[in-house]
C-alpha positions, 0 to 999 in steps of 0.5 A: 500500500502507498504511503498516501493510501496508508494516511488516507486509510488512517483518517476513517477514525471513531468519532463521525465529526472527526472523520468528516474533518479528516475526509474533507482534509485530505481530500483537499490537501493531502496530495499537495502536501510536502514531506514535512507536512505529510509526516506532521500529519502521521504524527496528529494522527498518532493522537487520540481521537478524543484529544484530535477532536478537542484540538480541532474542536477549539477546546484544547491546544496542542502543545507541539508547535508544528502539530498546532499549526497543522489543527489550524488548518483543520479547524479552518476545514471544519468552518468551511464544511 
């Protein structure tokens, strides 16, 4: 399986909303993505779905920087849904 197949296979998670999020997301920007970006990505979706949903939720930060910028980004695909 591709590298891109793999990310996008690990988007399906738990909760609806967040998997609404993630589609949209990936969708939009995946294949766009530079290799820094691609591996921030795998490392946000390391996290639990409970605490991906609160970062993009807007009820928690990230503490890492790089993931922080990149829940930014999917908070903005979550308004324009």
């Amino acid at each position: 399986m591709a590298a891109l197949d793999r990310i996008r296979w690990r988007c399906k998670r738990g909760l609806l909303e967040l998997d609404l999020v993630l589609e949209v997301f990936q969708r939009e920007h995946l294949e766009s993505m530079t290799p820094d970006e691609l591996a921030t990505f795998t490392r946000l979706l390391d996290e639990a779905d409970n605490d991906l949903w609160d970062w993009v939720s807007a009820r928690a930060e990230p503490s890492d920087p790089l993931l922080a910028g990149l829940v930014q980004r999917l908070r903005s695909v979550r308004h324009a849904a």
